[in-house]
N, C-alpha and C positions, 0 to 999 in steps of 0.2 A: 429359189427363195432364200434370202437371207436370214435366219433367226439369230434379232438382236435382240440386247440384253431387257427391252420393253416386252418384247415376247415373251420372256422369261418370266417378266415383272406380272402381268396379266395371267397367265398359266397359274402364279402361285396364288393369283385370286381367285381365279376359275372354279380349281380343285376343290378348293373347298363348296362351294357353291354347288358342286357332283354330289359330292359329302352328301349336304341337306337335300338333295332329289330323291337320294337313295332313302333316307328316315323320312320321305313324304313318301313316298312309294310304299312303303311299307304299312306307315298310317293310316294310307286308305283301304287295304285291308285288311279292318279291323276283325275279322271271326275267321279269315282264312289260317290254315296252317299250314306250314313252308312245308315241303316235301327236303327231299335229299338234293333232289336237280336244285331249286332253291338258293338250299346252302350253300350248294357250291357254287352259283351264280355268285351268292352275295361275298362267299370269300375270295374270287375271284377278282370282281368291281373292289372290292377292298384293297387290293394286295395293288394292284393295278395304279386305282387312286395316290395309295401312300408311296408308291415309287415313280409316281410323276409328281409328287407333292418335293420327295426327297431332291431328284435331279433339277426341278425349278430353286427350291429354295437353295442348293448350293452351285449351282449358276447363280441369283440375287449375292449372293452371301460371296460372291468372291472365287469360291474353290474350284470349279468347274468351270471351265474356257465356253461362252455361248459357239454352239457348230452346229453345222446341217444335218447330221444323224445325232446327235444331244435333241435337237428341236424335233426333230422328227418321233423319235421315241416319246418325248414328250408328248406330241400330237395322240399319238396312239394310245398312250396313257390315259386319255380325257376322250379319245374319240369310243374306243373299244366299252369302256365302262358306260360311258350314255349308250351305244347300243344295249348293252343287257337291263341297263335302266328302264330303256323304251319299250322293248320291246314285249316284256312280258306285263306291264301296264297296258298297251297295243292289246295281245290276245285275248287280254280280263276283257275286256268290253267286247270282243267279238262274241267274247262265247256264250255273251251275257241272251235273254230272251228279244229279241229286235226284231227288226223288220229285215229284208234280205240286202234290202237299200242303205238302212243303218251297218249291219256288218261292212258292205263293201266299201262304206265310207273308210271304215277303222281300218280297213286291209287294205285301203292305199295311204291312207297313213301312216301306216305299219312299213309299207315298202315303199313311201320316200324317205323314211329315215333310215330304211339300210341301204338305199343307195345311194341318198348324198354320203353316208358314214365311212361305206364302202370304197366310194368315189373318191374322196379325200385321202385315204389310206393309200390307196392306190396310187395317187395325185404323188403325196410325197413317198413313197417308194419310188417312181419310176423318176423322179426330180432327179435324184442322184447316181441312177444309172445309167 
């Protein structure tokens, strides 16, 4: 796969877009308190975020040559953070009071988003080997 410089272009709209998932994610719960696991989820999705926000916007901006591992880190940047996004929004409703039918609904939607997320990751790791 070729990551040209539109790829780039879109990434630096994307990311932000990650941004607002994570402040809705949170929004909705409103009396819950984060634990430690938590924070460190969310510093992570952060850190994560802002260093594929950096490597897109200086690819756009000129400084950075678009390449297959620039793109790829990139991917990860935005793939890795919607996992953590997903997924513990996914186990709030599981563990919520339901029917046995409603949890295994959310636990296979819980695990198509880490395997398409997975699968993609994997996707471009093995592109370039």
């Amino acid at each position: 796969m070729t990551f040209n410089a539109s790829f780039f272009e879109v990434s630096a709209q994307i990311i932000p877009v990650l941004f607002l998932a994570l402040v809705l994610e949170d929004k909705l719960r409103p009396g819950k308190r984060d634990g430690a696991r938590d924070r460190v989820t969310h510093s992570w999705v952060l850190a994560l975020l802002v260093a594929g926000e950096i490597i897109t916007l200086s690819v756009v901006a000129g400084g950075l040559r678009p390449s297959g591992n620039v793109g790829q880190l990139v991917g990860v940047c935005m793939l890795f953070p919607a996992f953590l996004i997903a997924l513990p929004a996914i186990a709030m409703q599981i563990k919520k009071k339901a029917s046995a039918r409603e949890r295994l609904g959310h636990a296979t939607a819980g695990l198509a988003v880490i395997v398409t997320i997975l699968g993609v990751v994997a996707a471009l790791a093995l592109q370039n080997a």
